[in-house]
N, CA, C and O of each residue as an XYZ file, in Angstrom:
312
protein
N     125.179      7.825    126.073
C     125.858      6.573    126.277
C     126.800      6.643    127.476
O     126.841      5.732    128.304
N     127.519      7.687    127.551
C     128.778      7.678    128.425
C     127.832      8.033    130.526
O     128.284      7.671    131.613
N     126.595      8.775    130.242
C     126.328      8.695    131.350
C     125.251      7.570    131.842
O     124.675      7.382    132.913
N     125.242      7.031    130.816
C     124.045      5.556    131.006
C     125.046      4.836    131.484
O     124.793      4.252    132.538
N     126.151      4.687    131.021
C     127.592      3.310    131.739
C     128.007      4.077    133.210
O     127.946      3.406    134.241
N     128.266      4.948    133.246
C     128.464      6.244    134.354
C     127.740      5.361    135.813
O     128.167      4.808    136.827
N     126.640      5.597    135.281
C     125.474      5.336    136.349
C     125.305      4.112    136.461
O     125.302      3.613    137.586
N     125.123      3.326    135.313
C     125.229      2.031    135.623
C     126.211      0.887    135.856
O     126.050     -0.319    136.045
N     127.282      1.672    135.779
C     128.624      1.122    136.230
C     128.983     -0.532    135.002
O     129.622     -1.546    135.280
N     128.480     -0.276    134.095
C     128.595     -1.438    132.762
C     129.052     -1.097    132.060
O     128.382     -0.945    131.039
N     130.859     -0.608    131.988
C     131.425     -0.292    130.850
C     132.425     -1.621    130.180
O     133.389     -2.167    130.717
N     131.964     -1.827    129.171
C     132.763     -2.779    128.380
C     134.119     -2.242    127.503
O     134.069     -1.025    127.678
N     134.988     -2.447    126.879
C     135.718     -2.625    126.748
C     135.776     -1.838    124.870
O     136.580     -1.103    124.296
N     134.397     -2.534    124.445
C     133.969     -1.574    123.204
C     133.762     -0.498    123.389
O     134.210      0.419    122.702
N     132.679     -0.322    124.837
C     132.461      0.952    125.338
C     133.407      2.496    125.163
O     133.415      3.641    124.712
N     134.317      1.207    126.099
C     135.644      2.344    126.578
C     136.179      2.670    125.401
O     136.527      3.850    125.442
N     136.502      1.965    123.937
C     136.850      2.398    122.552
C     136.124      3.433    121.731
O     136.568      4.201    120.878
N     134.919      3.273    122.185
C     134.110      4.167    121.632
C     134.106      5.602    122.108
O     134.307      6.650    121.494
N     133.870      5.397    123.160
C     134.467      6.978    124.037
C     135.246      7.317    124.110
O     135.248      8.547    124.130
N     136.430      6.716    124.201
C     138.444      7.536    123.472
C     138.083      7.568    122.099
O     138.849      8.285    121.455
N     137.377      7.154    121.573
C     137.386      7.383    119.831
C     136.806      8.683    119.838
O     137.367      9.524    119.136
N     135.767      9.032    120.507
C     134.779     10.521    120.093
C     135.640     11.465    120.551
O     135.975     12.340    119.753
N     136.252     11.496    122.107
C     137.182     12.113    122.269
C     137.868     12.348    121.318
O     137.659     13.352    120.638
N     138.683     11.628    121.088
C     139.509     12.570    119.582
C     138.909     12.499    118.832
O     139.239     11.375    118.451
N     138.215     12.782    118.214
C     137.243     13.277    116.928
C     137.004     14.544    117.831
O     137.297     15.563    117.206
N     136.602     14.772    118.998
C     135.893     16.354    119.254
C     137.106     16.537    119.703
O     136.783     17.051    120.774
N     138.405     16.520    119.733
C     139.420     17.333    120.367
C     139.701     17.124    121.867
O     140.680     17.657    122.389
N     138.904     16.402    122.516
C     138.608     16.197    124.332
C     139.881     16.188    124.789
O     140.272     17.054    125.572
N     140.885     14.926    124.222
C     142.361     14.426    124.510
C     142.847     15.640    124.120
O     142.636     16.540    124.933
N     143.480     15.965    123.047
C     144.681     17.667    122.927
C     143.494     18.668    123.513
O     142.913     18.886    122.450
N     142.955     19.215    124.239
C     142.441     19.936    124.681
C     142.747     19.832    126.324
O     142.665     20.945    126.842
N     143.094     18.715    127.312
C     142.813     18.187    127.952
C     144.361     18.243    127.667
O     144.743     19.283    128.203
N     144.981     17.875    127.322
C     146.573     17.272    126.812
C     147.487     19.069    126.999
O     148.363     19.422    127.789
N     146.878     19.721    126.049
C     147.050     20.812    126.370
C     146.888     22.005    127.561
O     147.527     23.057    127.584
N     145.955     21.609    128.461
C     145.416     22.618    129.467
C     146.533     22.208    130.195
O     147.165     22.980    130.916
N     146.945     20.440    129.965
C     147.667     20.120    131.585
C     149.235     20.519    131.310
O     149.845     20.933    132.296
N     150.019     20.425    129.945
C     150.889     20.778    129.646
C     150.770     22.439    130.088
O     151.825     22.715    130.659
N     150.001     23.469    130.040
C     150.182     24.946    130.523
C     150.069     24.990    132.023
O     150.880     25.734    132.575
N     149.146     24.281    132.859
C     149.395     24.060    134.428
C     151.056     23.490    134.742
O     151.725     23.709    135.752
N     151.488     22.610    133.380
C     152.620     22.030    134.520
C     153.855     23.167    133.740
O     154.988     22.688    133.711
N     153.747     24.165    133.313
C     154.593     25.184    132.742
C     154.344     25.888    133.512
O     155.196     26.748    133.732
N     152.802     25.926    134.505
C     152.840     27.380    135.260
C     154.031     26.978    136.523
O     155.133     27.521    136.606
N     153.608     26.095    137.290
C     153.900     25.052    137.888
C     155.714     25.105    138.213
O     156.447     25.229    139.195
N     155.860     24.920    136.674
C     157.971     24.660    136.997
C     158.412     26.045    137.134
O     159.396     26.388    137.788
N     157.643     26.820    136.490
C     157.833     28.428    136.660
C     157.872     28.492    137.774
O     159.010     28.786    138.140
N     156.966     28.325    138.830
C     156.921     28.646    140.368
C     158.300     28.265    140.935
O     159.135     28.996    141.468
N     158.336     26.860    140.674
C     160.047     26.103    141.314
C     161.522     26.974    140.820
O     162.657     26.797    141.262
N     161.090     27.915    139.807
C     162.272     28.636    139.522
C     162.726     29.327    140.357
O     163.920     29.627    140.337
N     161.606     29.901    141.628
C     161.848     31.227    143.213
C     162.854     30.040    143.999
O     163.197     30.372    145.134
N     163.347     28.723    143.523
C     163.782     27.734    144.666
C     164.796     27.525    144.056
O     164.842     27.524    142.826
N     166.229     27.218    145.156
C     167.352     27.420    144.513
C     167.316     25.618    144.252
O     166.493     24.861    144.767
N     168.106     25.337    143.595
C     168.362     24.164    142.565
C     168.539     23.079    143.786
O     169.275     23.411    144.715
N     167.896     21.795    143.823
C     168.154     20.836    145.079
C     167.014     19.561    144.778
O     165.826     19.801    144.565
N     167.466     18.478    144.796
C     167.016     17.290    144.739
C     165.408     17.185    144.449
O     164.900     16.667    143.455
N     164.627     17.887    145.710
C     163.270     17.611    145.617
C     162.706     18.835    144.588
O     161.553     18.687    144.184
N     163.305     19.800    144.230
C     162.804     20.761    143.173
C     163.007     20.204    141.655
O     162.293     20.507    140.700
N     164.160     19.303    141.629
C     164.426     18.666    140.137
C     163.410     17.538    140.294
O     162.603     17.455    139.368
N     163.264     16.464    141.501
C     162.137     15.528    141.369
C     160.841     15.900    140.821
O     160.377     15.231    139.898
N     160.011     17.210    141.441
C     159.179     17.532    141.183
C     159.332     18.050    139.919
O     158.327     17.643    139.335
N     159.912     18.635    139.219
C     160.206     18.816    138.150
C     159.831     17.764    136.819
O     159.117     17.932    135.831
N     160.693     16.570    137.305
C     160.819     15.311    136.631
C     159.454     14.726    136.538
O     158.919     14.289    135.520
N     158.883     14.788    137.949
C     157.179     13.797    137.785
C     156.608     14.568    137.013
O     155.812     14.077    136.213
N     156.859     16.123    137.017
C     155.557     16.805    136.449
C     155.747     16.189    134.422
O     154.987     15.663    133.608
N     157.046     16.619    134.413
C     157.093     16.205    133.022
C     156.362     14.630    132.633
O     155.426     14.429    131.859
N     157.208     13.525    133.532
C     156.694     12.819    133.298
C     155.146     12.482    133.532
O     154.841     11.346    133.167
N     154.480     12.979    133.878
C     152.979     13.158    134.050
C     152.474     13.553    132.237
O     151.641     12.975    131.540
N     153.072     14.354    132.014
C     152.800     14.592    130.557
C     153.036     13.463    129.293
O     152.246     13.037    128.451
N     154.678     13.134    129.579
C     154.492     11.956    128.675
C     153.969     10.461    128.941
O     153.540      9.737    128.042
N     154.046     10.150    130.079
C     153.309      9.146    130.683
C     151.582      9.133    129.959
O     151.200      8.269    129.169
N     150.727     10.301    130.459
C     149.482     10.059    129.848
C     149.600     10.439    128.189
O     148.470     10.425    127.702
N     150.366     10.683    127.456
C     150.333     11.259    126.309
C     150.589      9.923    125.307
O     150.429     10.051    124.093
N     151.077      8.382    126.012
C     151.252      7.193    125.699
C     150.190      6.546    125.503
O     149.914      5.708    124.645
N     149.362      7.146    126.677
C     148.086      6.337    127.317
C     146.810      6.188    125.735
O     146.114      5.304    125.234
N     147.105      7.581    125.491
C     146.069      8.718    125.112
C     146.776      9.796    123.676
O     146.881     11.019    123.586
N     147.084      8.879    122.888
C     147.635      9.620    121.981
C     146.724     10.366    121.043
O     146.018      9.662    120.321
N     146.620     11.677    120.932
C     145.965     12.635    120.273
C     145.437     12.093    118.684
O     144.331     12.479    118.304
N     145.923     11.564    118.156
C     145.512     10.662    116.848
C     145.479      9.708    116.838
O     146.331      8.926    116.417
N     144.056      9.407    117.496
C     143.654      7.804    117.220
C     142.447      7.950    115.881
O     141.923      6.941    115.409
């Protein structure tokens, strides 16, 4: 289903429910939810070699918010 709409560029709206629904049933979202939460931990780790200053806390801030932002989108128990 998901590469028949893919290709044919006809995704409806049930579609799109149906495919965030299987996703969480197989885990896709916290799997996916999880990989990006350990990239953005590797990530702030790195900014720790940088002494404390505006654009190191910004980047800081988007990364988090990158996490809860899609975690609204895409909540692990649907």
């Amino acid at each position: 289903m998901i590469k028949d709409r893919m290709e044919t560029r006809t995704l409806s709206t049930a579609d799109l429910e149906r495919i965030l629904f299987l996703m969480g049933e197989f885990g896709s979202i916290t799997y996916a939810m999880d990989r990006a939460k350990a990239y953005i931990a590797a990530a702030k780790h790195e900014l720790d070699q940088f002494d404390d200053s505006t654009p190191r806390r910004a980047l800081s801030v988007a990364a988090d918010y990158m996490i809860t932002a899609t975690g609204k989108c895409f909540p692990a128990n649907r």
